[in-house]
N, C-alpha and C positions, 0 to 999 in steps of 0.2 A: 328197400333192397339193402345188403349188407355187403359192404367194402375190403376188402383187403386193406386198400391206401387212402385213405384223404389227404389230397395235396390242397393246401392252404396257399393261391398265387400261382400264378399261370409263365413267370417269367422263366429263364432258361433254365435255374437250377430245376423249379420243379415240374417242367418239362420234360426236363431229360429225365429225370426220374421216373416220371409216369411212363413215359415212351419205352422205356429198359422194362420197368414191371410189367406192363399189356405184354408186352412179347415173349416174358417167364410167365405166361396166362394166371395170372393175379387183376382182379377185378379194381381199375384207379377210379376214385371223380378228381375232377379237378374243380375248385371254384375260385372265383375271378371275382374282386369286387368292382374292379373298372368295368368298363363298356364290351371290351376286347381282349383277346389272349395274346401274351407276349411279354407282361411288363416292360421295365422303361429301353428294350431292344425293340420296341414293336414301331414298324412301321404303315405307312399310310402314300395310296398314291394320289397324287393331285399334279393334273397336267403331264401326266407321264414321266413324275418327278417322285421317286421314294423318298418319302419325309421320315427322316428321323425325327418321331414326336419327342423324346425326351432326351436330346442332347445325341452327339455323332457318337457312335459306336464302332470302332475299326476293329476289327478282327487281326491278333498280332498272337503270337507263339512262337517258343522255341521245338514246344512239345509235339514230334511228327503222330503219336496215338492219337491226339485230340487232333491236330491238323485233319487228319485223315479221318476222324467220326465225323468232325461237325459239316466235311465235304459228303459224304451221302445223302444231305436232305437239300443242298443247293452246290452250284457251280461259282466261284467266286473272280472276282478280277484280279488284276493283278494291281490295284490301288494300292499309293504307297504316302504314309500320311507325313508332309511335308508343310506344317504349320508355318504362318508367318506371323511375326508380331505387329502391332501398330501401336508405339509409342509417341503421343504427339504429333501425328502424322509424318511420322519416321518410320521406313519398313524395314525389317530386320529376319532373315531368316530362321529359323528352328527347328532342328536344337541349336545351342552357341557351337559353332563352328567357323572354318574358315570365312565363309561368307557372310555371318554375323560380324566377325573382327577385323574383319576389313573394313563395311560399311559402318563401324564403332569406329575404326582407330588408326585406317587406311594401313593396317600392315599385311603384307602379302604374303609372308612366307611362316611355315609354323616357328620357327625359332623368334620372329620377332611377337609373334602374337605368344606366346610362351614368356618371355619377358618383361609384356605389357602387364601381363597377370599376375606376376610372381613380384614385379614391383607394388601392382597395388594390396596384394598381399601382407607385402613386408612394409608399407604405409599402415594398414589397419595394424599389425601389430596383433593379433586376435590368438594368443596361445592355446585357451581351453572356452571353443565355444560355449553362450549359456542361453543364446535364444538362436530364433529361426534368422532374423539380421544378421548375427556375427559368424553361424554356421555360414551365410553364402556368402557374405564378402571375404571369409577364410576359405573360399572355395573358388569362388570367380572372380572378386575385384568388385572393388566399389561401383564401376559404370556400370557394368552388368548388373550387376543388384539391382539398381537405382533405377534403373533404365526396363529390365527387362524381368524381374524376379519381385520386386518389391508390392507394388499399388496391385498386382495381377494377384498374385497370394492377400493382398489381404483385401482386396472385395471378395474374394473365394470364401477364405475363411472368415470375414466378420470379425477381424483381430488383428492388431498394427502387431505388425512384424517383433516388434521386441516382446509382445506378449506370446510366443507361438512358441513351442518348444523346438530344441534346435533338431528333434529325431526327423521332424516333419522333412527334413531336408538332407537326409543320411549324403545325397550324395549329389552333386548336379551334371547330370552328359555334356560334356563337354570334348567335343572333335576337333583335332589339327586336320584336318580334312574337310573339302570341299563337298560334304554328303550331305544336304539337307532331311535326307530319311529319319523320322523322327526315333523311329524303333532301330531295335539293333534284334529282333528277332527275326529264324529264319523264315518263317511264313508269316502273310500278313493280305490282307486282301478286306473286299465288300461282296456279302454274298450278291448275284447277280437276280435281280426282280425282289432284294429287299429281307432282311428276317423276317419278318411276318408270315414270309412264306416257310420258311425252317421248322417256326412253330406248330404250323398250321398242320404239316407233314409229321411231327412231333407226336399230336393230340387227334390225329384224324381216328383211330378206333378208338379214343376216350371220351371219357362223359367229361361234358366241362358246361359250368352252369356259369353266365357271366350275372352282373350285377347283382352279385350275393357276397353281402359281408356276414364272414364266420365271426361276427362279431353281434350280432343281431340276433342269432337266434343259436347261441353256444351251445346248448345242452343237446340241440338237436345234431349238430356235427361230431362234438365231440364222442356220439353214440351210433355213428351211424358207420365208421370204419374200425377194423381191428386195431390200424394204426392211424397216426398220422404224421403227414410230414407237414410242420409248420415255416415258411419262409417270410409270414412278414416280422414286423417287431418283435425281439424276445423279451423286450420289458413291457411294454401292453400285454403283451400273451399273458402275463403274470400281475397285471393292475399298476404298473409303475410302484409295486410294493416297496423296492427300495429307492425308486425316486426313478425319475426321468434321466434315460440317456441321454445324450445332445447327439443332431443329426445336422447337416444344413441342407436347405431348399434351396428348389430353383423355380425363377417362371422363366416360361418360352414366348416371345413376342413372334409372331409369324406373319409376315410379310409377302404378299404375290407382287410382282414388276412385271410390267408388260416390256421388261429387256431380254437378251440374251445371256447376259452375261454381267452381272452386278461387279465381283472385287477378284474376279481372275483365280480364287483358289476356294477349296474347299470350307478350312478354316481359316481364320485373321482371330490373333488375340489383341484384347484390346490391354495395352498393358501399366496405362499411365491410372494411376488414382481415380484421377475426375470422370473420367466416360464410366457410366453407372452399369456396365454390363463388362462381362466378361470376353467377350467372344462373339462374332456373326459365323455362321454360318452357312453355305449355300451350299442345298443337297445334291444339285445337279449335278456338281463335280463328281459326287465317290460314285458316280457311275459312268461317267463322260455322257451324258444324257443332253439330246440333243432337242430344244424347243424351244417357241419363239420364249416363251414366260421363263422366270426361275421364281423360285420360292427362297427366302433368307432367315434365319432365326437369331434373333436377337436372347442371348442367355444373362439372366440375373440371378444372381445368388441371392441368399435372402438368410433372415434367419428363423431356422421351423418352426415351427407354434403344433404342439399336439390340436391330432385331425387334419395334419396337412401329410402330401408326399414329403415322405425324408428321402432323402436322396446319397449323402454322403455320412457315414458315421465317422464323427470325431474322436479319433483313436489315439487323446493324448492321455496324460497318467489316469487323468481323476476319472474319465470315463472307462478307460480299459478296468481301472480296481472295482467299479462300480457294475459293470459289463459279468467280471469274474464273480460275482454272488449272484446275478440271474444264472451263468454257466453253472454254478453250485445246482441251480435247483432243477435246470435241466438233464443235469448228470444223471438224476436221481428218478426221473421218471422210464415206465419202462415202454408202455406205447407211444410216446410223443419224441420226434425229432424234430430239431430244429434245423436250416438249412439257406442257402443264399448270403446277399450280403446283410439282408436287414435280421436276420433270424441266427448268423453269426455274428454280426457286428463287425466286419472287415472289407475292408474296400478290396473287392475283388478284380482283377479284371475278369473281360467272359471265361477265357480257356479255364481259368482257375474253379470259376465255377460249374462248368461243365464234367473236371478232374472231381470235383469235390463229390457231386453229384455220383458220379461215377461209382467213386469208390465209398458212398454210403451203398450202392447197390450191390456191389461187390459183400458187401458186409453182411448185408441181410440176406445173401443168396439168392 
């Protein structure tokens, strides 16, 4: 059978895409080389508990169009993601705010937490940052960096801090106010029973063939639709001709307790150096989900190795100049698009991906 669309990855961008085209009555497949449809938004229930398999996904936007599409395939709560840190078993609220700088510096009122910061400011002396270290302690103060910015970025990224360029860190949220909401967007929620089910409502009149890598048997994919939308690697799609992008991994350690209730919040970052993971996370909460068990996720960053999940693309100079000659050769093709975050190379959030998707379909009519 002949194609309209072949969507390369089943996550949201090329979702939404397929779901928009079925309904301009254009014939999609989709193919999946994992197990299941959704990419790393997909979830799994265990115990009455929606797991996020690949890291938490919270749903935030300023944009009410996308607010309002991606509410048609589910109902969402009203979850609001109020991270906390764990530094040495020190808890710290997040973002930095009133209740972070208190529990830092016991100042209560914004004017004096305002002068705790602009003094250690003016101790760094930092006139024209040149890495990701002197960008934030020209931004927050040494404690905070040290404390709360420093060991968390660089098990993330797999780079001490002075090696990290200072764009990584344009800016850091920082409240005189007592608001632990991490976002400042005006929607923000968790779909209710999970994305998996968003997807699943996404793809229900699509062909979607799972364990199939369009990598195994090329000639025959690249022949079987008119077009196609490509969303994983745009440097594999092309043989790593001018060299490997850099990505970084993650593994997920998963854990069942026969408690109710493991660390009282959704996330905890873990933010000191030595603790070798990032982040626990327990899923119970983005739902208020009520059972004797909970499930917890222990997150490691790592660094990729081609054949593995890339997870995060490293969008400092040398790979965006290296990124821009794969984009050269995508330009130039006329049935192939490329698409998401792995097939743009840009750390999206969802809405963004969703907008993106969007107005590729817009495009094509």
């Amino acid at each position: 059978m002949k194609y309209d669309y072949l969507i390369v990855g089943s996550g949201l961008f090329g979702s939404v895409f397929a779901y928009e085209m079925t309904k301009r009555d254009k014939k999609c497949l989709v193919i999946e080389k994992r197990d299941h449809i959704g990419g790393n938004v997909y979830t799994e229930e265990e115990h009455g508990i929606n797991l996020h398999k690949y890291g938490a996904h919270i749903f935030h936007t300023d944009n009410k169009e996308i607010w309002n599409y991606i509410n048609q395939f589910a109902e969402f709560n009203r979850y609001t993601n109020s991270p906390v840190a764990n530094y040495k078993g020190e808890l710290y609220n997040l973002p930095f705010n009133m209740n972070t700088f208190y529990k830092m510096w016991g100042v209560k009122t914004p004017e004096e937490a305002k002068a705790k910061i602009e003094e250690q400011k003016r101790e760094a002396n930092i006139k024209s940052p040149s890495n990701l270290e002197e960008q934030a302690i020209s931004l927050v103060g040494y404690d905070i960096y040290e404390k709360l910015v420093k060991g968390y970025t660089e098990k993330q990224w797999g780079r001490d801090c002075k090696d990290l360029p200072a764009f990584i860190i344009k800016r850091l949220p920082v409240r005189f106010t007592f608001d632990n909401n991490y976002f400042n967007d005006l929607y923000q929620g968790i779909p209710i029973g999970g994305y998996r089910k968003i997807i699943e409502k996404m793809l229900e009149a699509v062909d979607v063939k799972l364990n199939t890598d369009f990598f195994e048997d090329r000639e025959k994919w690249l022949n079987i639709a008119d077009k196609i939308i490509f969303t994983g690697m745009i440097d594999q799609y092309y043989d790593y001709c001018f060299g490997e992008l850099e990505y970084r991994g993650l593994d997920f350690e998963f854990e069942t307790l026969d408690i109710e209730n493991y660390q009282g919040n959704a996330v905890i970052n873990y933010t000191d150096r030595e603790t070798p993971f990032t982040r626990i996370i327990e899923h119970k909460h983005f739902e208020n989900i009520e059972s004797d068990k909970t499930v917890i996720t222990r997150e490691y960053p790592k660094t990729w190795q081609k054949g593995e999940e890339a997870y995060y693309p490293m969008n400092d100079d040398k790979n965006s100049e290296l990124f821009a000659k794969y984009k050269q050769l995508a330009d130039k093709e006329d049935n192939l698009i490329f698409g998401g975050r792995l097939g743009m190379y840009q750390y999206y959030d969802m809405w963004k991906v969703i907008e993106e998707a969007l107005k590729l379909v817009k495009s094509l009519g």
